[in-house]
C-alpha positions in Angstrom: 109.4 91.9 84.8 110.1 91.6 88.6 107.0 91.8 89.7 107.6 94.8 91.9 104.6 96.8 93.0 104.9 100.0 91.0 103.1 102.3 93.7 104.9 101.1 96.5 108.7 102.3 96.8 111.9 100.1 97.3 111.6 99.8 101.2 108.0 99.3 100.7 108.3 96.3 98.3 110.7 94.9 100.5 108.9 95.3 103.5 105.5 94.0 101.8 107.4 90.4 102.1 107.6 90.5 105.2 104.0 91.8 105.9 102.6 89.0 103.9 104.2 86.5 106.6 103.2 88.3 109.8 106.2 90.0 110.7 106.1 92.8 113.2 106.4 96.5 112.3 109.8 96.1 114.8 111.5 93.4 112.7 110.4 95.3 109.3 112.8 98.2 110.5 115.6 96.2 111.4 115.6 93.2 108.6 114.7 95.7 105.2 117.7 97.7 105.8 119.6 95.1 106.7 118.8 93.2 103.2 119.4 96.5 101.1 122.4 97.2 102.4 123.4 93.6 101.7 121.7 94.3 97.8 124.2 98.0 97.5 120.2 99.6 97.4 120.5 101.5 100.9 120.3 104.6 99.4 117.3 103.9 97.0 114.8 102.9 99.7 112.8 106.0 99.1 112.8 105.1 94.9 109.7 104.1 92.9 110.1 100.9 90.5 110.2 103.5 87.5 112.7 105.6 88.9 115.4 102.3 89.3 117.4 100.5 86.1 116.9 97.1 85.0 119.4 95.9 87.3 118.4 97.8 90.3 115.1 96.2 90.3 116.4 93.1 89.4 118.0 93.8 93.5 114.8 94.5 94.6 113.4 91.6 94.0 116.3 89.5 95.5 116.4 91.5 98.9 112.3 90.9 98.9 113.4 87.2 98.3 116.0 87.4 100.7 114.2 89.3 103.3 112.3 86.2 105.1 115.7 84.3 105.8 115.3 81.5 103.2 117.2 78.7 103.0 117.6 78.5 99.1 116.9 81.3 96.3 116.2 79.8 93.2 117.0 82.4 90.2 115.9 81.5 86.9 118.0 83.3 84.3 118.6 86.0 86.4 121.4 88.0 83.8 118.7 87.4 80.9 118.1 90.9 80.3 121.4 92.8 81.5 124.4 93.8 80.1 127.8 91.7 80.4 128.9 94.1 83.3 125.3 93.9 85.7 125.8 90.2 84.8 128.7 89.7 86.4 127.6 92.1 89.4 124.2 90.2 90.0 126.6 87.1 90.1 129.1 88.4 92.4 126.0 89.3 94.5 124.4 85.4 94.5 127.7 84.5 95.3 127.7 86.8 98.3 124.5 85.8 99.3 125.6 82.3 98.9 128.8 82.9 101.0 126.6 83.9 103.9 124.7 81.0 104.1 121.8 80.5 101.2 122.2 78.6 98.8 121.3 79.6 95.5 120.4 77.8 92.8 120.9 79.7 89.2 119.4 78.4 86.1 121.2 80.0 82.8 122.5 79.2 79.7 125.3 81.6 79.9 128.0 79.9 79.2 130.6 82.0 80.0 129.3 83.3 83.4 129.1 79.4 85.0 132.6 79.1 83.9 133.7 82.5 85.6 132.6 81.1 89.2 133.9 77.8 90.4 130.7 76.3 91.7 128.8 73.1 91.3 127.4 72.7 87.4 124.2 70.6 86.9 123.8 69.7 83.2 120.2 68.8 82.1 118.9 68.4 78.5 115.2 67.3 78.0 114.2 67.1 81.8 117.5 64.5 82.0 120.9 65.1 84.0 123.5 65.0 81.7 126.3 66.1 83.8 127.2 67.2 87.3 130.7 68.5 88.4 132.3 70.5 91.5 134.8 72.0 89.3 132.3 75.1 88.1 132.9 74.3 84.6 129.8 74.3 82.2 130.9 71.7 79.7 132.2 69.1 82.5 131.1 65.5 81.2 129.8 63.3 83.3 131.3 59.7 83.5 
């Protein structure tokens, strides 16, 4: 579940992020299309929640996230319910997002999609860092 507001189509949701802030009506227009451009939603803006896949949604809610300019986006097992192929897109798009300036912090326990990007790799087991290596590599042992 995304949490996307069922009655309220893609632009809308999007937008509704920024309306909760105080944004004006003038920098809705020009951000929203912006971010869902940047998301590959452009030309789902008109859609309802229903009408989108899994993974589409899944976009929605990171261009509402992403919307508002913020300095870090925190995904928490963002490929959990998609198939190996949206996996690797979503990822591609964090590290898009990433490249422009966010950073994005992903919690997962996929394996093989940390080892696929060459990014910093924070072990933890029982609330305790266990590891932490530059090298993007999910079993890198700490010293």
């Amino acid at each position: 579940d995304f949490r996307l507001i069922d009655k309220m189509t893609v632009y809308e949701n999007v937008a509704f992020a920024m309306r909760v802030v105080g944004a004006s009506n003038k920098e809705i227009r020009r951000r929203v299309p912006q971010v869902l451009e940047l998301v590959g939603l452009a030309d789902r803006e008109k859609r309802f929640p229903a009408e989108l896949s899994g993974g589409e949604q899944q976009r929605v809610a990171i261009a509402r996230a992403l919307v508002n300019n913020p300095r870090m986006i925190i995904a928490d097992e963002p490929t959990g319910n998609l198939d190996p192929v949206r996996s690797l897109e979503l990822m591609l798009l964090l590290e898009k997002i990433n490249e422009l300036g966010t950073t994005v912090l992903v919690v997962t326990h996929e394996k093989e999609l940390v080892d696929a990007f060459s990014k910093r790799v924070i072990s933890i087991d029982a609330g305790r860092v266990i590891s932490d290596g530059l090298d993007g590599y999910y079993g890198y042992e700490a010293e």
